[in-house]
N, C-alpha and C positions, 0 to 999 in steps of 0.2 A: 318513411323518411320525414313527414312532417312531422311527426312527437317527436323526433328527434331534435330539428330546428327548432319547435316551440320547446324543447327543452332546455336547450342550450341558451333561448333567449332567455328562459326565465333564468339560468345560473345568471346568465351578462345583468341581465337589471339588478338582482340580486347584490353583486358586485359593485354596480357603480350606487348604490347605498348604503352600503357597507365601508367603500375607500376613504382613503385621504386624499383630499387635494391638491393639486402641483398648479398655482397660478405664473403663467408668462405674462409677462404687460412689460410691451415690447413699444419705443415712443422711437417717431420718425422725422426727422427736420427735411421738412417739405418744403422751401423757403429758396428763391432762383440760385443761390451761390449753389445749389443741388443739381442743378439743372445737366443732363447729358449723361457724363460717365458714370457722374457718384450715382444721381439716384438709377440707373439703369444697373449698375453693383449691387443696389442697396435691394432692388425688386430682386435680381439671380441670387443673392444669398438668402434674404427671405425665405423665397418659394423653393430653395432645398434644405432649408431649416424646418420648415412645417412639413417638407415631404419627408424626412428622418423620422420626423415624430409620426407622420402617419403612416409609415411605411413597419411603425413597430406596433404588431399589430396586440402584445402582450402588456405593451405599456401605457399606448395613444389613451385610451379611458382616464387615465387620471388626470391628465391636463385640463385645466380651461385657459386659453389663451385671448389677449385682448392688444390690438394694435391702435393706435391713433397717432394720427402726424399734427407736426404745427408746421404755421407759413405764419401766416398773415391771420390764420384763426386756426382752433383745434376742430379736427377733422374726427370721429371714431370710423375706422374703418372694419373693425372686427369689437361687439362687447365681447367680454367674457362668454368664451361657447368651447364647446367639445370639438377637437378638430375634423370631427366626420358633419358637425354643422357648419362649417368653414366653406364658402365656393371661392377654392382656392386659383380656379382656372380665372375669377375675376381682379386678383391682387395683380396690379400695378399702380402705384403709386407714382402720380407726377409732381414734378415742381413746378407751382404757381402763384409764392408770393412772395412778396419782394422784404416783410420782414421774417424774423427770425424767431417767434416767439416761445423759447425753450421752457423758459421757465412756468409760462401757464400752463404748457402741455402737460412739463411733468405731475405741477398741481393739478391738472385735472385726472390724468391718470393714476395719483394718490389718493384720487377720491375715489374713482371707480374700485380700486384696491377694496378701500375701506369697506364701501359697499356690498363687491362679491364677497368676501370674509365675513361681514356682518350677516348676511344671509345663509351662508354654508354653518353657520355656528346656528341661527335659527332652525334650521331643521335638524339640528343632531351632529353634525357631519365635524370634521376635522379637516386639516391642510396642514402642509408644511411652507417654511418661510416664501414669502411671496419673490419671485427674482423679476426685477425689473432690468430692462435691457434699455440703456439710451442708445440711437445712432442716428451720427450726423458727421458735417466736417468740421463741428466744434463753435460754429459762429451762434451768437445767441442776439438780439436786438434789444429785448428787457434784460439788460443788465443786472438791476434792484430785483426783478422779482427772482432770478434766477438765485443773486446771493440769499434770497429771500428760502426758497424754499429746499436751496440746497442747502441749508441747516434743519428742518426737518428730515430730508433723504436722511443726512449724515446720521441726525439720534436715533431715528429708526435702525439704521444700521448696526449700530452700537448697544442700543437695546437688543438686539435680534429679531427683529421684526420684518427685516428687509435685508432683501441680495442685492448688488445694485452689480451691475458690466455696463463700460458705455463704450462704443464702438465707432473706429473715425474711418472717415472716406479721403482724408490727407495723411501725408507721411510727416508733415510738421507738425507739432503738437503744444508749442511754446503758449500761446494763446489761447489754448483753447475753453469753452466755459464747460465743457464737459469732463472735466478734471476736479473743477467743484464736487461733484457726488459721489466720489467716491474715497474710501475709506485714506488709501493711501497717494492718492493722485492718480494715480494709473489708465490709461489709454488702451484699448487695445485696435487691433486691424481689425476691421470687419472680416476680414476671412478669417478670423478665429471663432467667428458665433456660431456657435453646435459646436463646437470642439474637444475636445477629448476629455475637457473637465467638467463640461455638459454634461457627459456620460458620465462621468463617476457620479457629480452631483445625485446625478438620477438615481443610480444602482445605488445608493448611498440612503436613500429616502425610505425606502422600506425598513431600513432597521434604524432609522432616527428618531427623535422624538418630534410632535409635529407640534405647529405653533399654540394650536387650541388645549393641548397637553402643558407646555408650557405656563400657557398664560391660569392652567390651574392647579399650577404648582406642580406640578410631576415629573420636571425635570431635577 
């Protein structure tokens, strides 16, 4: 029974050397207008969005996932890890700052991006486009930086570089700065994240081309 499990481990490492990469970097406003229903929404979709993905036990390997909130400052609550590194029993997220600081966060979470990719290219490895998840109720308190860097989200986009979903905790949507990043405007509920085009996304990636392909021409 053990050469069997040390067999098996050796195919699984074998595997996770050989894959392409599926990066989440998922950004959370943590910031008191959150405070109560939203972010208590915002922790139960979470923690069954990561348990979907863990709960697949054919596919969990190729994610690296990376969550960080802003408030008042950027928080990392998850770097880029494999969701069996994940302790997932400790994800709650509270609200506790009185600004709103969107647009650093997502600057900082584009750089961590940059990072993981810059390393998974160092050792050989490939990925497919990175999908970044914004969620919030849309208030943002740096205005500037947010039109700021949601003009890099956007070319990234438009390059193909980047997936961007941003997810509201309101049913209004007239003001919101989370309408900045993306392609066509567009808002969705939070109970649409992992949603049905998650899964295609997904099943879709084995036979795509992936970004490190791309960016050497072989698309």
């Amino acid at each position: 029974m053990s050469g069997i499990k040390e067999e098996m481990q050796s195919i699984r490492e074998k595997t996770l050397h050989s894959k392409t990469w599926y990066l989440i970097a998922i950004c959370v406003d943590a910031s008191m207008s959150m405070e109560g229903r939203k972010i208590e929404s915002v922790n139960q979709e979470l923690m069954w969005f990561l348990n979907k993905i863990n709960n697949d036990s054919f596919n969990r390997d190729s994610f690296e996932i990376a969550i960080i909130t802003f408030g008042d400052s950027v928080r990392t609550i998850y770097g880029f890890s494999r969701i069996e590194r994940m302790n997932m029993k400790d994800l709650n997220i509270e609200a506790d700052g009185l600004e709103s600081e969107m647009g650093k966060g997502i600057s900082t979470m584009l750089e961590m991006i940059d990072e993981e990719t810059r390393k998974i290219k160092e050792l050989g490895h490939s990925y497919y486009k990175p999908w970044l998840f914004i969620i919030g109720d849309g208030g943002a308190s740096d205005h500037h930086s947010c039109a700021k860097i949601s003009r890099e989200v956007i070319e990234r986009q438009k390059s193909g570089r980047l997936k961007v979903d941003c997810f509201s905790c309101e049913d209004q949507q007239e003001d919101s700065s989370l309408k900045l990043f993306t392609l066509d405007g567009s808002v969705k509920d939070l109970k649409e994240l992992g949603n049905k085009e998650f899964d295609e996304e997904f099943s879709r990636a084995s036979s795509s081309v992936s970004v490190a392909a791309i960016e050497n021409g072989e698309s």
